[in-house]
C-alpha positions in Angstrom: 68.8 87.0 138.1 71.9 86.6 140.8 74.4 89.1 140.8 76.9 87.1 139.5 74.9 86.6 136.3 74.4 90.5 136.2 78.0 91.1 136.8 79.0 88.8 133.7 75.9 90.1 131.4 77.1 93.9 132.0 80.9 92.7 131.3 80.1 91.2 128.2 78.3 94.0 127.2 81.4 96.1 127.7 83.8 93.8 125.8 81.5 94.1 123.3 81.1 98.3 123.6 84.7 98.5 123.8 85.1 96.1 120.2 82.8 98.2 118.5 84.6 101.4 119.2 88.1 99.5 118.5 86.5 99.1 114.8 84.6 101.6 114.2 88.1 103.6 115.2 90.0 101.2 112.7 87.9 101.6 109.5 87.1 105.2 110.1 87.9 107.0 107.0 89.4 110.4 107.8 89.0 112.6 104.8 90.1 116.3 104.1 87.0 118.4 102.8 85.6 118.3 99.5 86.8 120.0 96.2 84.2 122.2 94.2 85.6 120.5 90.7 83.9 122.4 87.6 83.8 119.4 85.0 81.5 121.3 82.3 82.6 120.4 78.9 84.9 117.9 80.1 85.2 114.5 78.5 82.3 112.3 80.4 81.3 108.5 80.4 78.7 106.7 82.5 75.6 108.0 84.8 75.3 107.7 88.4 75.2 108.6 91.9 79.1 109.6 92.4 80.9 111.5 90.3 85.0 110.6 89.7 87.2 113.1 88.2 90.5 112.0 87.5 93.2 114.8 86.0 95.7 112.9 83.8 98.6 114.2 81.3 99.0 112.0 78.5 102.8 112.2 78.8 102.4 110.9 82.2 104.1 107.7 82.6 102.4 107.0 86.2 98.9 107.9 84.7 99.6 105.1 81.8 100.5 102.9 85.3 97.0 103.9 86.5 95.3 103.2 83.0 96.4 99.5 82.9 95.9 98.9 87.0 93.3 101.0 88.4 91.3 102.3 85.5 90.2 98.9 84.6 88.5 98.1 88.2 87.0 101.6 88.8 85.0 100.8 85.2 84.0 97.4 86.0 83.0 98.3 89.5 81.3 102.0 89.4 81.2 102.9 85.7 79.2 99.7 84.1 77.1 99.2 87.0 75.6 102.8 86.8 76.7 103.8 90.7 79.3 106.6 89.0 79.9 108.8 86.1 83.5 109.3 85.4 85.4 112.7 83.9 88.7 113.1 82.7 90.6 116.4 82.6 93.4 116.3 80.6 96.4 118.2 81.7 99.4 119.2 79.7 102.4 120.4 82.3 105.1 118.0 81.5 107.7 118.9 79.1 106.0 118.4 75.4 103.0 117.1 76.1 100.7 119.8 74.9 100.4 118.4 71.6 99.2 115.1 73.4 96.6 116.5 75.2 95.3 118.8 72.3 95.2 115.4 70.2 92.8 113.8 72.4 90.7 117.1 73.4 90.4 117.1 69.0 88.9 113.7 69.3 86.7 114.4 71.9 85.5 117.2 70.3 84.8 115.7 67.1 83.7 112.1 68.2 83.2 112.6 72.1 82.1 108.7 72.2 86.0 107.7 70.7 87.7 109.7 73.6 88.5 107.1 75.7 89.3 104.9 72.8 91.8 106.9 71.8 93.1 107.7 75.3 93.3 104.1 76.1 95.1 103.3 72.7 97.8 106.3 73.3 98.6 104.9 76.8 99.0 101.1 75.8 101.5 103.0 73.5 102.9 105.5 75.1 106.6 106.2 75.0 109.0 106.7 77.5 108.0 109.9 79.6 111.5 111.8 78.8 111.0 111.4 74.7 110.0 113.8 73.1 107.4 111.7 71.1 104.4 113.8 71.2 104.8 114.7 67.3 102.2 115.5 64.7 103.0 112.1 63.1 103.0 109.7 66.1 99.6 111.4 66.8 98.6 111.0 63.8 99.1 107.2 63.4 97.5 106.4 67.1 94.1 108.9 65.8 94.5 105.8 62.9 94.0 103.5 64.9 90.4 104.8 66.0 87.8 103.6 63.5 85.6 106.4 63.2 87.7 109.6 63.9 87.6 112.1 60.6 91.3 111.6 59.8 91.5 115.3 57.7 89.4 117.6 60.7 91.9 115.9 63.2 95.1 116.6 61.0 93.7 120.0 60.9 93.1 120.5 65.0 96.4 118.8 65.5 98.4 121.6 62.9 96.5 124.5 64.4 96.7 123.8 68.0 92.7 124.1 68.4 92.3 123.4 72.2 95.4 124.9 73.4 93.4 127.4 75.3 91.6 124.2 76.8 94.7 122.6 78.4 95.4 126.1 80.1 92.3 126.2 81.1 92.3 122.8 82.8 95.9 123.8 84.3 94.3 126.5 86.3 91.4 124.4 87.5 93.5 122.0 88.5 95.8 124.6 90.3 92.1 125.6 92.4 91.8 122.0 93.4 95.5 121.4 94.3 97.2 124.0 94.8 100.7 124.9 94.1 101.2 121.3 93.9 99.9 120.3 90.8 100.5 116.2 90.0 98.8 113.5 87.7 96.9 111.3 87.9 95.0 112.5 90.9 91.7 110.8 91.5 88.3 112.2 92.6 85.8 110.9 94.1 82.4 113.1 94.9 84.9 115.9 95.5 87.1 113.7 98.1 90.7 113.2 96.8 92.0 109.5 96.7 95.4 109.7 98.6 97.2 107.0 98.3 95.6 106.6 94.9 95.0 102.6 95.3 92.3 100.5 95.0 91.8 100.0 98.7 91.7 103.4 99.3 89.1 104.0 96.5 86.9 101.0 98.3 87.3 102.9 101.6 86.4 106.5 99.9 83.3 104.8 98.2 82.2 103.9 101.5 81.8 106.7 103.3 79.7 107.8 100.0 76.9 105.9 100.6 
């Protein structure tokens, strides 16, 4: 081998050094540490590897944005295929919405398989965020809507504010994960928040997973 040949075998193979540190820099994934979430007794579908939490208020207009746009792929994608289990905290912080979030934690707690049933109903229907529409009576006639909810025991949780305690519960867990800074929906994913919360950066958070 001449040393001309040499000389253009060892350029090549720096071109080709310098390319794969050029990408590798591109893609790289910089992500803050992990949060410790505790998700015991929180509403649960799906088995598998990773584990997304998403906090959501059920006033929130932006989380019934998320429901309709990002929701949808995240279950086709990890939920179905078995490679995530997924947890929702509900939240109650906005003006009002306590009564919203105690509706669906009374589902959950009687029929924990209509949870997301109910919570994908109340967001297709959900009013404007500034309303105060969280009433008994609205609640009422979404929890209708849900073949298979006891209509009288969730009357009953709705009038006697059962799982107030809950929501205050959740507010304080997610006041550990956040901080002072407390917004919904915030996304999850083995601990890793999704910032911007976006498809893309769910696919590049997934990732770094495996």
């Amino acid at each position: 081998m001449n040393k001309t040949l040499v000389s253009i075998t060892l350029s090549i193979l720096v071109v080709l050094l310098v390319g794969a540190l050029i990408f590798n820099k591109v893609h790289r994934v910089d992500l803050p540490s992990a949060k410790q979430i505790n998700i015991d007794g929180q509403p649960t579908i799906g088995e598998g590897k990773m584990t997304i939490v998403a906090f959501e208020d059920m006033k929130c207009s932006n989380c019934k944005r998320y429901n309709a746009e990002i929701d949808p792929y995240i279950q086709s994608h990890y939920i179905e295929t078995g490679k995530a289990r997924y947890v929702m905290i509900p939240l109650a912080f906005i003006n009002n919405s306590i009564p919203a979030g105690n509706a669906a934690l009374c589902v959950y707690h009687q029929k924990p398989a209509l949870f997301f049933s109910y919570v994908d109903y109340s967001y297709q229907h959900q009013p404007n965020e500034a309303l105060d529409w969280a009433t008994p009576e609205l609640l009422t006639q979404y929890a209708q809507q849900i073949p298979g909810i006891d209509m009288q025991a969730f009357t009953s949780c709705v009038k006697n504010h059962t799982y107030y305690t809950q929501l205050q519960q959740n507010l304080g867990l997610a006041g550990k994960v956040m901080g002072d800074t407390i917004q919904t929906p915030m996304l999850y994913i083995n601990g890793y928040a999704i910032n911007p919360l976006s498809i893309e950066q769910i696919e590049k958070v997934v990732s770094t997973q495996k």
